[in-house]
DSSP file (Angstrom, degrees, kcal/mol; ACC not computed):
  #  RESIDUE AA STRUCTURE BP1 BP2  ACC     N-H-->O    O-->H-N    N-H-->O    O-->H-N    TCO  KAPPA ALPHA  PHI   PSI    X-CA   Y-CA   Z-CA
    1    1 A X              0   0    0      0, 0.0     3,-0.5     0, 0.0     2,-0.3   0.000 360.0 360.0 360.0 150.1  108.1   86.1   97.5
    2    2 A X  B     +A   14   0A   0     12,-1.5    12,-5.3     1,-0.3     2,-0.1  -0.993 360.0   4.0-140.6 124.9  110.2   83.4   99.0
    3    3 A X  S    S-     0   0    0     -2,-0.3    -1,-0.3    10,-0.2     3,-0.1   0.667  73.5-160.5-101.9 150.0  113.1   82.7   98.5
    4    4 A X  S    S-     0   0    0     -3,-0.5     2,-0.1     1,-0.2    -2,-0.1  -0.257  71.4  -0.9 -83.3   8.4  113.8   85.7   96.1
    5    5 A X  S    S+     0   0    0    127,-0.1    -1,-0.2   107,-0.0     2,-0.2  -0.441  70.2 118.4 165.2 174.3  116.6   84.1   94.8
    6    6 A X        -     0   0    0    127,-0.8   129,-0.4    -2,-0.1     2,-0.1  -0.683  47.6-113.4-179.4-146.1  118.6   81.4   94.9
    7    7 A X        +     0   0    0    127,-0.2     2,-0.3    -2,-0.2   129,-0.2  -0.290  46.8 124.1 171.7 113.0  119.5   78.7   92.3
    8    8 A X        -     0   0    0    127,-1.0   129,-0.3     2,-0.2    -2,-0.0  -0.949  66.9-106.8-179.0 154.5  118.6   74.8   92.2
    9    9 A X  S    S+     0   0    0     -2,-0.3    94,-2.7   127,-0.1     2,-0.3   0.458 110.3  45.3 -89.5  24.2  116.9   72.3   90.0
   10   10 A X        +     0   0    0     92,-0.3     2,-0.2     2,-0.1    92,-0.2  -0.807  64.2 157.4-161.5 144.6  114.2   72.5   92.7
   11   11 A X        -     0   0    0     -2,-0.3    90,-1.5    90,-0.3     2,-0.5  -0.704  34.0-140.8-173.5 147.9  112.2   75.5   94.8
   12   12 A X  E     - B   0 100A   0     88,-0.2     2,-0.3    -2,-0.2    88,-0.3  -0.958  26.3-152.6 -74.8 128.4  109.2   76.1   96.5
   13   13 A X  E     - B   0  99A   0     86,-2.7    86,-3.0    -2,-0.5     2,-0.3  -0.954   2.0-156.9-111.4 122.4  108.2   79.6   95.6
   14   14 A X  E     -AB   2  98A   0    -12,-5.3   -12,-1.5    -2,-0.3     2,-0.4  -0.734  19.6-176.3 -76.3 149.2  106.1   81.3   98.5
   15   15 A X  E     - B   0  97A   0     82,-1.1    82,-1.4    -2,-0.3     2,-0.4  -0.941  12.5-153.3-138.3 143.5  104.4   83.8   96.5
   16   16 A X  E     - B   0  96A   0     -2,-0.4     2,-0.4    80,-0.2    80,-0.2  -0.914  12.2-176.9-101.9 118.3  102.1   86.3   98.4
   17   17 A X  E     - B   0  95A   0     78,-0.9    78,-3.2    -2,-0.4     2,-0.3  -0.990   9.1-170.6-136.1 114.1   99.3   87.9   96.6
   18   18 A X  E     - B   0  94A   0     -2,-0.4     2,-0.4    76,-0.3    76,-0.2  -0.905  16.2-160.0-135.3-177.7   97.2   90.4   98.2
   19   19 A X    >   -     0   0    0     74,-1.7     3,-0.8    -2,-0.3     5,-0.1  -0.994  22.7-149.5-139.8 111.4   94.0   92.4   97.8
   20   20 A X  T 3  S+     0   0    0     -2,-0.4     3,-0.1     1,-0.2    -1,-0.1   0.704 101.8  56.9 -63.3 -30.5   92.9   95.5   99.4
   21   21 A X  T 3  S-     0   0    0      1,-0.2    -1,-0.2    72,-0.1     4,-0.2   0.419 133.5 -76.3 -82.4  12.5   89.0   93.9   98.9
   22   22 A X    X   -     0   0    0     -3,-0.8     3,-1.8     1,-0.1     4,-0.5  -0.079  37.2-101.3 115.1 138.5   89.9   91.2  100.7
   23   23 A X  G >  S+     0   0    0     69,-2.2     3,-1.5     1,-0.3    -1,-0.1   0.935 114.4  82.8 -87.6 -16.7   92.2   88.1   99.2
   24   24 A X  G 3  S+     0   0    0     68,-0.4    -1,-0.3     1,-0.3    -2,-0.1   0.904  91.8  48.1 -26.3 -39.3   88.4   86.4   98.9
   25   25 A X  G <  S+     0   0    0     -3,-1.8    96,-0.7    -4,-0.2    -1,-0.3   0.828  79.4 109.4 -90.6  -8.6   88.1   88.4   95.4
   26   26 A X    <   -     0   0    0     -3,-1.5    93,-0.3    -4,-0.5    21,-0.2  -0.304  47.9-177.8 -91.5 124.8   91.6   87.3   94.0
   27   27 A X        +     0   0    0     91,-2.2     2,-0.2     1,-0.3    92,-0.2   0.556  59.6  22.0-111.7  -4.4   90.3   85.0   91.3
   28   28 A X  B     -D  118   0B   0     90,-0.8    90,-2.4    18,-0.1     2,-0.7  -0.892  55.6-156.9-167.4 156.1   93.6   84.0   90.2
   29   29 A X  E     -F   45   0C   0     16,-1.9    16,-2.6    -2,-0.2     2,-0.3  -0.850  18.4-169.3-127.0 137.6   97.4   83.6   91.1
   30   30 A X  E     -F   44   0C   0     -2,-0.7    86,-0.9    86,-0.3     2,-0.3  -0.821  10.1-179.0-114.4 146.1  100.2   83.5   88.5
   31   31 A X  E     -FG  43 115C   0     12,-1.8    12,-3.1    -2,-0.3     2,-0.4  -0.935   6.3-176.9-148.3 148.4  103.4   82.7   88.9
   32   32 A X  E     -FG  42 114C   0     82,-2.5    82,-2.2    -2,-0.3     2,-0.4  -0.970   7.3-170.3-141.2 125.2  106.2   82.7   85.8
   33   33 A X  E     + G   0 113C   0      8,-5.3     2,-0.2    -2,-0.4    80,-0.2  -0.821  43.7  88.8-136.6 112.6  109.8   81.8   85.7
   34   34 A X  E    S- G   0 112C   0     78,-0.8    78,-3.6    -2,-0.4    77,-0.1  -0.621  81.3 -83.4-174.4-176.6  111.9   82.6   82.6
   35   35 A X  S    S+     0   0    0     76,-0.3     2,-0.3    -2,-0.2    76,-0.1   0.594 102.9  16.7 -47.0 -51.0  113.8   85.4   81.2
   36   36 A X  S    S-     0   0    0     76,-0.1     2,-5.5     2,-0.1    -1,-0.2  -0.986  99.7 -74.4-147.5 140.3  111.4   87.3   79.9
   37   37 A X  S    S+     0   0    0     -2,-0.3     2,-0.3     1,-0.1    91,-0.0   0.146  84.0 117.9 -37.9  38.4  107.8   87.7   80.1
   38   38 A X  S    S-     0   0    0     -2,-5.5    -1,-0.1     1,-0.0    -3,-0.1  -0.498  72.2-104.4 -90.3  35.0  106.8   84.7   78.1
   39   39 A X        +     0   0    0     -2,-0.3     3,-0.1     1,-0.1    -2,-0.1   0.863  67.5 117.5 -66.7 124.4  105.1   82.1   78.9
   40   40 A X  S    S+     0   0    0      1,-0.3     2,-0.7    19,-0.1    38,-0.5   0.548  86.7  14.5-145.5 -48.8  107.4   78.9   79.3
   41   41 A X  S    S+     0   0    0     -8,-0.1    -8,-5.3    36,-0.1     2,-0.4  -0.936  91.2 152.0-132.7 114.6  107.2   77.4   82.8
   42   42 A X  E     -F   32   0C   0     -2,-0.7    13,-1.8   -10,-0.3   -10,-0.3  -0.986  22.7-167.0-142.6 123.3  104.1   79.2   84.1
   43   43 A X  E     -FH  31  54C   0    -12,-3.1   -12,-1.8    -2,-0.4     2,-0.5  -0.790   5.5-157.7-117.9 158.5  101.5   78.3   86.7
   44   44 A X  E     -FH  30  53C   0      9,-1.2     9,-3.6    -2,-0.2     2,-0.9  -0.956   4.5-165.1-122.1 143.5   98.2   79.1   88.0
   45   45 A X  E     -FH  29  52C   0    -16,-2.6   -16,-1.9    -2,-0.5     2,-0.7  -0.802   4.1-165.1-122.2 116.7   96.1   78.8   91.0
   46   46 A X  E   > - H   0  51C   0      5,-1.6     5,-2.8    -2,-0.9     3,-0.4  -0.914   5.0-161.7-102.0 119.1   92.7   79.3   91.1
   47   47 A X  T > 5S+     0   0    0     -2,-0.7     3,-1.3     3,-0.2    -1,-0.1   0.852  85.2  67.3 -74.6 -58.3   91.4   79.6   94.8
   48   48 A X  T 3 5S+     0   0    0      1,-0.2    -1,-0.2     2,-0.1   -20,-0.0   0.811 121.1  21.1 -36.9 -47.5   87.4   78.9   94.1
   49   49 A X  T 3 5S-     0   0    0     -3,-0.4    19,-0.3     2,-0.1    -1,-0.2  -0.204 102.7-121.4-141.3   5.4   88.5   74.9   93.0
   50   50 A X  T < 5 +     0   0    0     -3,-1.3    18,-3.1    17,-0.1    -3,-0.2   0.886  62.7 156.8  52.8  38.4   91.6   74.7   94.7
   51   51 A X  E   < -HI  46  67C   0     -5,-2.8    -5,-1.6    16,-0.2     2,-0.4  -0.714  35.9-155.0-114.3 159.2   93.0   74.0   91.5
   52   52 A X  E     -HI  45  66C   0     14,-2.1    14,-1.2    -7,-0.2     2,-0.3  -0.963  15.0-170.2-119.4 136.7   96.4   74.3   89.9
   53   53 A X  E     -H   44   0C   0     -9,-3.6    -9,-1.2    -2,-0.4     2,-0.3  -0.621  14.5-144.5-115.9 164.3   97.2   74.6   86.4
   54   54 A X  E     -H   43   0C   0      9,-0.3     9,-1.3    -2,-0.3   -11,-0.2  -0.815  19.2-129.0 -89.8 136.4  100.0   74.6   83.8
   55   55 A X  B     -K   62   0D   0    -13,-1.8     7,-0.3    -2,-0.3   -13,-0.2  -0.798  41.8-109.5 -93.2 172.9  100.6   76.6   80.5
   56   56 A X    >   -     0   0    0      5,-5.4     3,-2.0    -2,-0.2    20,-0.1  -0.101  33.2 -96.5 -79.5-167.9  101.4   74.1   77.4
   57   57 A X  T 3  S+     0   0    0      1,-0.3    -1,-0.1     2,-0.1    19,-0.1   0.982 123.1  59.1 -61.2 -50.0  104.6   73.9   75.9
   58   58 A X  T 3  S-     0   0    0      1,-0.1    -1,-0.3     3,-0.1    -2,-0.1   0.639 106.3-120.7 -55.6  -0.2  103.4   76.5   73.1
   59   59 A X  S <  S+     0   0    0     -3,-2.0    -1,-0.1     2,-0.2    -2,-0.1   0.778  84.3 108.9  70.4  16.0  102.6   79.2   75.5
   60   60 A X  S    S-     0   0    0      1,-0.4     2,-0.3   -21,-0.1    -1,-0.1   0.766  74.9  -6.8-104.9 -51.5   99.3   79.2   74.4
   61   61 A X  S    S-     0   0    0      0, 0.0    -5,-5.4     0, 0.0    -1,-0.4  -0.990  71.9 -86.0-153.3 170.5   96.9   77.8   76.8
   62   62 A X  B     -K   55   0D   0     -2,-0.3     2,-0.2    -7,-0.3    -7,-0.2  -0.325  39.1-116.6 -67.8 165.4   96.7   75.8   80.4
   63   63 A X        -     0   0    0     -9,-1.3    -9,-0.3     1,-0.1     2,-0.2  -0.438  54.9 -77.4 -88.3 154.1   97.0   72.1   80.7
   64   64 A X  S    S-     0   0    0     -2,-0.2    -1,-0.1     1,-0.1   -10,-0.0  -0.465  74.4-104.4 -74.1 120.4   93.3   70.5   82.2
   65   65 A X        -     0   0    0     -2,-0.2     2,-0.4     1,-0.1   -12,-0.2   0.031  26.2-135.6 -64.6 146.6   94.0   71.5   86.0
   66   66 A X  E     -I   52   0C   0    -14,-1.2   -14,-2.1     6,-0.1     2,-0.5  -0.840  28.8-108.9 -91.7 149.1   95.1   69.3   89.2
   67   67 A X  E >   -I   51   0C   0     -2,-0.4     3,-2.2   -16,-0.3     5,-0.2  -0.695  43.3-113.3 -95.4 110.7   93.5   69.6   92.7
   68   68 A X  T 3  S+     0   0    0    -18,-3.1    -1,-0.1    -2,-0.5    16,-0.1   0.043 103.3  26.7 -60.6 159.7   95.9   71.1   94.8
   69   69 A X  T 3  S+     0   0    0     14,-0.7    -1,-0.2    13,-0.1    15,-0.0   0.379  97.2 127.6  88.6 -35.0   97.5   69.1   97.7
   70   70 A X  S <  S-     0   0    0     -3,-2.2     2,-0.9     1,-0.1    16,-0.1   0.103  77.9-110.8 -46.3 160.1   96.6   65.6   95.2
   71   71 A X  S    S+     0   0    0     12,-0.1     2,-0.3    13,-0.1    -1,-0.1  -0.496  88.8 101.2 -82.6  54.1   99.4   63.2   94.5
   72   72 A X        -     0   0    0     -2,-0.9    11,-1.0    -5,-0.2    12,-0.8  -0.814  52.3-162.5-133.1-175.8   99.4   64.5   90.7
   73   73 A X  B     -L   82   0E   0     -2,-0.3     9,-0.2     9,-0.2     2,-0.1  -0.968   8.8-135.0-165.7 150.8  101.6   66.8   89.0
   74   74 A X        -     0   0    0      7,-0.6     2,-0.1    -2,-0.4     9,-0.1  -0.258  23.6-174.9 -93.2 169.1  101.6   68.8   85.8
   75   75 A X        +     0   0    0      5,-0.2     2,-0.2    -2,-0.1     5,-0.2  -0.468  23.6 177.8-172.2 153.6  104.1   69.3   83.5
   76   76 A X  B >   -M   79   0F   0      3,-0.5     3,-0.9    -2,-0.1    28,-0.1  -0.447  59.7 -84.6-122.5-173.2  105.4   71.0   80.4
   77   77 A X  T 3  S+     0   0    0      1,-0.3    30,-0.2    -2,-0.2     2,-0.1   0.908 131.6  40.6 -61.9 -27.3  109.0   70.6   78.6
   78   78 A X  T 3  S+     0   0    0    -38,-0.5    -1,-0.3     1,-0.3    28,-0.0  -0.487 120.2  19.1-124.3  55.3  110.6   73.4   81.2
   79   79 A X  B <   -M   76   0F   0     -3,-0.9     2,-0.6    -2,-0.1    -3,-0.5   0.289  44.9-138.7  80.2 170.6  108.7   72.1   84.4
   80   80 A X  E     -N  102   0G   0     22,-2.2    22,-1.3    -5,-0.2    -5,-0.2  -0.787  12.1-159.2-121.7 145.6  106.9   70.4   86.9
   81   81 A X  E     -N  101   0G   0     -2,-0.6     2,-0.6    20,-0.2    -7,-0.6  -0.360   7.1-164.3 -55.3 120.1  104.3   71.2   89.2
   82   82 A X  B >   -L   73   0E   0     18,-2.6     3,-0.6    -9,-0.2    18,-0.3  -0.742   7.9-177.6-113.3  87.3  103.9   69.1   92.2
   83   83 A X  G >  S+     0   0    0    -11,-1.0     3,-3.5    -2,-0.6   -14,-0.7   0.963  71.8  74.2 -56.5 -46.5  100.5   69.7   93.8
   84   84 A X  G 3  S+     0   0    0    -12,-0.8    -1,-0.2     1,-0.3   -13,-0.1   0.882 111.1  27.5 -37.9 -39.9  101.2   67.2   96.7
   85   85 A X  G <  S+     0   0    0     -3,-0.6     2,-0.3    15,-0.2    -1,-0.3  -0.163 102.9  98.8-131.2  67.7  103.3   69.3   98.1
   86   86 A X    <   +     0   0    0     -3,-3.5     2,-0.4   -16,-0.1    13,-0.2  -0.822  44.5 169.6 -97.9 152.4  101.8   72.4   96.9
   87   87 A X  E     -C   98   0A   0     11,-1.2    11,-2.2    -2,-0.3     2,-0.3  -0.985  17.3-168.4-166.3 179.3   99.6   74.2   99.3
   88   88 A X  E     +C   97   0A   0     -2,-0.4     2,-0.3     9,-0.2     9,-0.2  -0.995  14.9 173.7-162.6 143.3   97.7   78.1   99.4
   89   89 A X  E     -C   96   0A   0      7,-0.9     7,-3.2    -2,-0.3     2,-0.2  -0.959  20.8-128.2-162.5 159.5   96.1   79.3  102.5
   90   90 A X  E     +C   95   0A   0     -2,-0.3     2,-0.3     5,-0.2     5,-0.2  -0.874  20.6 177.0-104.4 152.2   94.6   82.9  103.3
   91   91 A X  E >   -C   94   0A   0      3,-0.7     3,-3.1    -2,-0.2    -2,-0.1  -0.882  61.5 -55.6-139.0 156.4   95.0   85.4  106.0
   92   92 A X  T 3  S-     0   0    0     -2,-0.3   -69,-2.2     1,-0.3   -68,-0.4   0.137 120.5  -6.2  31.6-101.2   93.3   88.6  106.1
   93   93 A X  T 3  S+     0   0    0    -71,-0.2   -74,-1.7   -70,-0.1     2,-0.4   0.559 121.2  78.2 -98.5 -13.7   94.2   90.6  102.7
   94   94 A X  E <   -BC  18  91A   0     -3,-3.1     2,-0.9   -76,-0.2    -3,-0.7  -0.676  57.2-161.8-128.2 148.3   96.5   88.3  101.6
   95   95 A X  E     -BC  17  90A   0    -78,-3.2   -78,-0.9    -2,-0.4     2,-0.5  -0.803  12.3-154.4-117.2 116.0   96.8   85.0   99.9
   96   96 A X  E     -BC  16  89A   0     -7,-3.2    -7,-0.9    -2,-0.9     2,-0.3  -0.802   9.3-176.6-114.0 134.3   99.8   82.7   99.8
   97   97 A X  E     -BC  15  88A   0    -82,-1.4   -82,-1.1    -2,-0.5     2,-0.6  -0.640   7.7-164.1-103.8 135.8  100.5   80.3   97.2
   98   98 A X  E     -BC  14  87A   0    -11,-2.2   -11,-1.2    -2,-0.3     2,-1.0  -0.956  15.3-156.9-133.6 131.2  103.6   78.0   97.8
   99   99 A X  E     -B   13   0A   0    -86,-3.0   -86,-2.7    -2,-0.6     2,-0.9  -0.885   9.4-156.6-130.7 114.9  104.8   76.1   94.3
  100  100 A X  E     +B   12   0A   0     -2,-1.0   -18,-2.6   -18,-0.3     2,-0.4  -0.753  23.7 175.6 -96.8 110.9  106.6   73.3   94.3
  101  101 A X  E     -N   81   0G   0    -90,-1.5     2,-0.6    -2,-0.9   -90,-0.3  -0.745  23.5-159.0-118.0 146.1  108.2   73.2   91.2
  102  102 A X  E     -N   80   0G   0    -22,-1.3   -22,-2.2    -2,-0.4     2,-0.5  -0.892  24.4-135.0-108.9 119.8  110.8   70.8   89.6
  103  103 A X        -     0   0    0    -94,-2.7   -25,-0.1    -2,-0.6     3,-0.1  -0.788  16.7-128.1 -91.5 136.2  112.8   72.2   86.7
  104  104 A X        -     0   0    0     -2,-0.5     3,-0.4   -28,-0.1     2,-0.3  -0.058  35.4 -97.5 -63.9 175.9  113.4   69.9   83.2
  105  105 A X  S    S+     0   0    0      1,-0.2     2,-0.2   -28,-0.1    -1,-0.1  -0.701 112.3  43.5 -93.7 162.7  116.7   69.5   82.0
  106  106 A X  S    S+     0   0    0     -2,-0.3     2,-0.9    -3,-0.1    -1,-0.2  -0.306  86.1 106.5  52.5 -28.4  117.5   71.7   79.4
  107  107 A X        +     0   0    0     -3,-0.4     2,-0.4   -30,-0.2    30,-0.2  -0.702  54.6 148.9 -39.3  79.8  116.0   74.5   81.2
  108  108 A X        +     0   0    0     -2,-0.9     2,-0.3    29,-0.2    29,-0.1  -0.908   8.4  49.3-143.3 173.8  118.7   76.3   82.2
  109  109 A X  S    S-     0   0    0     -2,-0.4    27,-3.6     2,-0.0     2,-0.2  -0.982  83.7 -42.1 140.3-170.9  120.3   79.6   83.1
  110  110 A X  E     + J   0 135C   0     -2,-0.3     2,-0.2    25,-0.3    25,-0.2  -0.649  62.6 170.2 -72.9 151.4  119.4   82.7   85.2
  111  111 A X  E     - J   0 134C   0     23,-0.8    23,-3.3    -2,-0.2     2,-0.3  -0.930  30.5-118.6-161.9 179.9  116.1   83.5   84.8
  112  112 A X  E     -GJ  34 133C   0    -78,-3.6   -78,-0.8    -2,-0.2     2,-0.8  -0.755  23.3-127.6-112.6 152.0  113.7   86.2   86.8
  113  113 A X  E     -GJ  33 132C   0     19,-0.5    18,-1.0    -2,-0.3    19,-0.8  -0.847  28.0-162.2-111.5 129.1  110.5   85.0   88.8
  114  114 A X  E     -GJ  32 130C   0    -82,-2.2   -82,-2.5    -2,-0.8     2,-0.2  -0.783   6.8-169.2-110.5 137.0  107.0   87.0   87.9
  115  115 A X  E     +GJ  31 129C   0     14,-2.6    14,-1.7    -2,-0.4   -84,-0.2  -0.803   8.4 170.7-110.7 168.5  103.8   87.4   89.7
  116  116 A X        -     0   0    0    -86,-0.9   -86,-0.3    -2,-0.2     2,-0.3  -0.617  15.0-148.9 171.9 122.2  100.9   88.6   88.8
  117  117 A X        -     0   0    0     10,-0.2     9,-2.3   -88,-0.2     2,-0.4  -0.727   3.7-158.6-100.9 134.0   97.2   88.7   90.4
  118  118 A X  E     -DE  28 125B   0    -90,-2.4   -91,-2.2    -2,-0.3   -90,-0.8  -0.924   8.6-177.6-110.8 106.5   93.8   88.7   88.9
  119  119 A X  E > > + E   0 124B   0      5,-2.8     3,-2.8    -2,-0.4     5,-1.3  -0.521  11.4 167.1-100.9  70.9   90.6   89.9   90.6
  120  120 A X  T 3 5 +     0   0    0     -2,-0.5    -1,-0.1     1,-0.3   -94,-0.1   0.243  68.6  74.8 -69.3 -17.4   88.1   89.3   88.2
  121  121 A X  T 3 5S+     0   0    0    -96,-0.7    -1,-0.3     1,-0.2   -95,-0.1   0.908 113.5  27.2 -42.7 -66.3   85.3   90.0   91.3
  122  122 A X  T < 5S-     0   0    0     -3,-2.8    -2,-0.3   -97,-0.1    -1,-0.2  -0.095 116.9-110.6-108.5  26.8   86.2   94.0   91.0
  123  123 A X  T   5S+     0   0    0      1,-0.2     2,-0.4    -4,-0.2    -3,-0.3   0.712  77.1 137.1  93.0  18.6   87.1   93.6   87.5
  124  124 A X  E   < +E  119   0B   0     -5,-1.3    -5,-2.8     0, 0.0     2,-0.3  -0.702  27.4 179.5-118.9 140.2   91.1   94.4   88.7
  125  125 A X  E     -E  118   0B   0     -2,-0.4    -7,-0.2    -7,-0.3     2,-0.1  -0.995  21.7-120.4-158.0 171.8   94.1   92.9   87.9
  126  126 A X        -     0   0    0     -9,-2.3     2,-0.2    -2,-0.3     3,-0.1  -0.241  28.1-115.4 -82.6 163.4   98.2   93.3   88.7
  127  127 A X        -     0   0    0      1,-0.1   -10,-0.2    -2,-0.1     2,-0.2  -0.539  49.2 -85.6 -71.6 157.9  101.3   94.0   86.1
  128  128 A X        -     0   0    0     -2,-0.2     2,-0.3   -12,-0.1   -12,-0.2  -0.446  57.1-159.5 -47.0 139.8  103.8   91.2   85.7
  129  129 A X  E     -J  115   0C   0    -14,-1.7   -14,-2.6    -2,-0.2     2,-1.4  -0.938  19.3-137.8-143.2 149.8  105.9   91.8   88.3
  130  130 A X  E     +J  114   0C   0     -2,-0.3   -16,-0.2   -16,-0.2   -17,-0.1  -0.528  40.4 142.6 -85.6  77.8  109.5   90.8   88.9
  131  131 A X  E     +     0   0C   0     -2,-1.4     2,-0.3   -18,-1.0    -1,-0.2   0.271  60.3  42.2-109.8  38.2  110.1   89.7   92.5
  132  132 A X  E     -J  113   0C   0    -19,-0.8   -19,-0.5  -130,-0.0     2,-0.2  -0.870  51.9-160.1-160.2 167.4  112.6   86.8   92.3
  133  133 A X  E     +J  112   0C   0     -2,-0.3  -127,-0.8   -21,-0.3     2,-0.3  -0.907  17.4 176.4-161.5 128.4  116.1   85.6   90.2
  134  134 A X  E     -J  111   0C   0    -23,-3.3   -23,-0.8    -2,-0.2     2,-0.4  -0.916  21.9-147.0-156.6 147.2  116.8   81.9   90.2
  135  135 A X  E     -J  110   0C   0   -129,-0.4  -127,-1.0    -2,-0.3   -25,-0.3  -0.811  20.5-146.2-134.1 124.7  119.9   80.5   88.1
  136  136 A X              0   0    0    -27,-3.6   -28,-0.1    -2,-0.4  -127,-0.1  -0.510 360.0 360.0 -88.0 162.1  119.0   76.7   86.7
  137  137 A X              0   0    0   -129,-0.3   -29,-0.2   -30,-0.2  -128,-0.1   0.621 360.0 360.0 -86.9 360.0  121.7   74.2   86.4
């Protein structure tokens, strides 16, 4: 993942996801930026529909998805998605998802950035995992 820390009200996060079957089966790509495993400013990208989603403010469920690439954007109280200039492309094993995200005000702090891959194809999915740090204002 890129950049793997930093600190801004602003990032693109490359995030890299891959798949020994091929990044074709990866049926979804998470990416989570908080403290703790929790859901609070949390995204997904689903590759089949080119779609990206939000979770709501409760942590509970996604927000009704944007078309990646779209002029629309997502957003909960701790941030927002900007599909325009979001974008996911494949090569070989691997898939990369690049999220352009805007953090709200009041979000703020260190917090750690989690990935975490689903392949729902072969039935397989990743642990959270921690490959990022990024300190809000």
């Amino acid at each position: 993942m890129t950049p793997s820390g930093g600190s801004g009200s602003s990032a693109i996060f490359s995030a890299v996801y891959s798949d020994t079957g091929g990044a074709a089966t990866l049926t979804d790509a998470y990416l989570l930026v908080n403290d703790v495993v929790v859901w609070t400013c949390g995204v997904r990208y689903h590759p089949a529909t080119n779609q990206l989603f939000m979770i709501n403010d409760a942590g509970t469920a996604f927000q009704p998805p944007v078309t990646m690439v779209t002029a629309a954007t997502l957003q909960n109280s701790k941030c927002i998605l900007d599909a325009a200039t979001s974008s996911a492309f494949v090569s070989g094993n691997n898939l990369t998802v690049n999220f352009s995200i805007q953090f709200q005000p009041g979000f703020t702090g260190p917090k750690n950035v989690y990935l975490r891959a689903l392949d729902s194809k072969n039935n397989l999915q990743s642990a959270w995992t921690q490959l990022g740090t990024w300190t809000l204002p």
